[in-house]
C-alpha positions as CSV (number, residue, x, y, z in Angstrom):
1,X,0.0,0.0,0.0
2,X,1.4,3.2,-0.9
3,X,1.8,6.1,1.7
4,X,2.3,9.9,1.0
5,X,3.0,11.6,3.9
6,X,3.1,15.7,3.7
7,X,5.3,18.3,5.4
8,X,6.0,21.6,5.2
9,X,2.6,23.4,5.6
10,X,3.2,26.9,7.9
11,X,2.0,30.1,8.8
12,X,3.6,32.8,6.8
13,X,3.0,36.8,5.9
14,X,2.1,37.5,2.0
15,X,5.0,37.8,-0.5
16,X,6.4,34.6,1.4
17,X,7.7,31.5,0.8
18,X,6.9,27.9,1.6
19,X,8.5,24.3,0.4
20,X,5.8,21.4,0.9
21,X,7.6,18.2,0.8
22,X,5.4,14.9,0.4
23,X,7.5,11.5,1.0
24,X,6.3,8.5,-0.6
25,X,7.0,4.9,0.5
26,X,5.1,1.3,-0.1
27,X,4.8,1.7,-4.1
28,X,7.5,2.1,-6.8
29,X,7.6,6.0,-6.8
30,X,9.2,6.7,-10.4
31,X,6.0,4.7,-11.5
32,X,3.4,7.4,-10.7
33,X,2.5,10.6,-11.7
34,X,2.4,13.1,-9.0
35,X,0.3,16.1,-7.9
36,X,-0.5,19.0,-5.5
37,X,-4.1,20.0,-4.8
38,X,-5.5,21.9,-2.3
39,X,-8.4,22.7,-1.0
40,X,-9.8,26.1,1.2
41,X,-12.2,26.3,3.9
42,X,-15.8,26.1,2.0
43,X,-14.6,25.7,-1.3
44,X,-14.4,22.2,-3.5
45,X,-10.7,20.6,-3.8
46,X,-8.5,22.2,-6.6
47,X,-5.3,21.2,-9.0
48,X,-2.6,23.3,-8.2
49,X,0.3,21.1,-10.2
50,X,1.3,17.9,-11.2
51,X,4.8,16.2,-12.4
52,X,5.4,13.5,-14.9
53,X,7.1,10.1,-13.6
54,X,10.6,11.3,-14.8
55,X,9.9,14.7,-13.8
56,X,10.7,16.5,-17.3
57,X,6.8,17.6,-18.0
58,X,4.9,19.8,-15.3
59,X,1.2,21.1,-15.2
60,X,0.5,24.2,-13.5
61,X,-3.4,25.8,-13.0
62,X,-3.2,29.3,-14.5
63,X,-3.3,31.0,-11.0
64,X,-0.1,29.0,-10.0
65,X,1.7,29.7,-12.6
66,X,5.2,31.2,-12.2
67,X,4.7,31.2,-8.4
68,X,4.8,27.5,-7.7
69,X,7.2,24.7,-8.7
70,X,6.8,21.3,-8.6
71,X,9.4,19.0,-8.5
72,X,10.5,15.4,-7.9
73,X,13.5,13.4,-6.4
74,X,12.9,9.8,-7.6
75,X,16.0,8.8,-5.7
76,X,14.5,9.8,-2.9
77,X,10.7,9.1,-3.1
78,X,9.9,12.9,-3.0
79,X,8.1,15.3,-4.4
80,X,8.0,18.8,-3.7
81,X,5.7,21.7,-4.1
82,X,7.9,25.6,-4.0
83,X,6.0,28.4,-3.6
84,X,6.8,32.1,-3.6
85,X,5.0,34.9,-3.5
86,X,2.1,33.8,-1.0
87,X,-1.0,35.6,-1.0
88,X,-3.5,35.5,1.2
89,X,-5.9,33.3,-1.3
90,X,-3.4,30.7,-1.0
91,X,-4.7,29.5,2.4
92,X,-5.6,25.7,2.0
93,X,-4.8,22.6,3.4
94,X,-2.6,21.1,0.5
95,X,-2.8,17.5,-0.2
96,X,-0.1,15.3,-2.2
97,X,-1.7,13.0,-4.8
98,X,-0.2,10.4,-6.6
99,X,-1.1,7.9,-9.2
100,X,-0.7,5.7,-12.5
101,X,-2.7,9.1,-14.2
102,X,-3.2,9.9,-18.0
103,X,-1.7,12.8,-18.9
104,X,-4.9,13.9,-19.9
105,X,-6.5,13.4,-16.4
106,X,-3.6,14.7,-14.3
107,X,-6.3,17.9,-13.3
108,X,-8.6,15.8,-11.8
109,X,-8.6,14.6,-8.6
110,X,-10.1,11.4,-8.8
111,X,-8.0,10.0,-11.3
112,X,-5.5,9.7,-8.4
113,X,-5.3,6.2,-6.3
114,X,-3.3,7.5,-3.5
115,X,-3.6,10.5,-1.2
116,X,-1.6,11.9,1.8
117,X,-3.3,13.3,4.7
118,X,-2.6,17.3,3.7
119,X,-0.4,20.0,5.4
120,X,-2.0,23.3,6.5
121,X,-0.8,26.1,4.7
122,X,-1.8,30.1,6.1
123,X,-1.0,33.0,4.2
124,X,-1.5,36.4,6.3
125,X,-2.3,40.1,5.4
């Protein structure tokens, strides 16, 4: 059974930065695709980014783009989530997703098989 376990998640000022870290174990890692999502106090779970098996391609939703990296370390069972510029609509509890995904369904959630428990991430004014 394959367990993602996140860390990273803080409380930080706007304009910040945060690394979330999410270590794998249980599965053959390089195998899956990988993603972020998060999801906000009342609102429905969203894609933030997702990372090939090899790492090479990257998916980004538009908001994200150019303030968040994704990355992987295969070696290592890890992939990571770098974000800069925190803003206050950033706020979420992030969750690491992983999965044998099609390229075409690495947006949505469901097309995931395994799930960490999420890392709390506050963004203040």
């Amino acid at each position: 059974q394959v367990q993602l376990v996140e860390s990273g998640g803080a409380l930080v000022q706007a304009g910040g930065s945060l690394r979330l870290s999410c270590a794998a174990s249980g599965g053959t890692f390089s195998r899956y695709r990988m993603g972020w999502f998060r999801q906000a106090p009342g609102k429905e779970r969203e894609f933030v980014a997702a990372i090939s098996t090899s790492g090479v391609a990257t998916y980004y939703a538009d908001s994200m783009k150019g303030r968040f990296t994704i990355s992987r370390d295969n070696a290592a069972n890890t992939v990571y989530l770098q974000m800069v510029s925190l803003k206050p609509e950033d706020t979420a509890v992030y969750y690491c997703a992983g999965g044998i995904v099609p390229v075409s369904s690495v947006y949505t959630d469901f097309k995931y098989a395994y799930w960490g428990q999420g890392t709390q991430v506050t963004v203040s004014s």
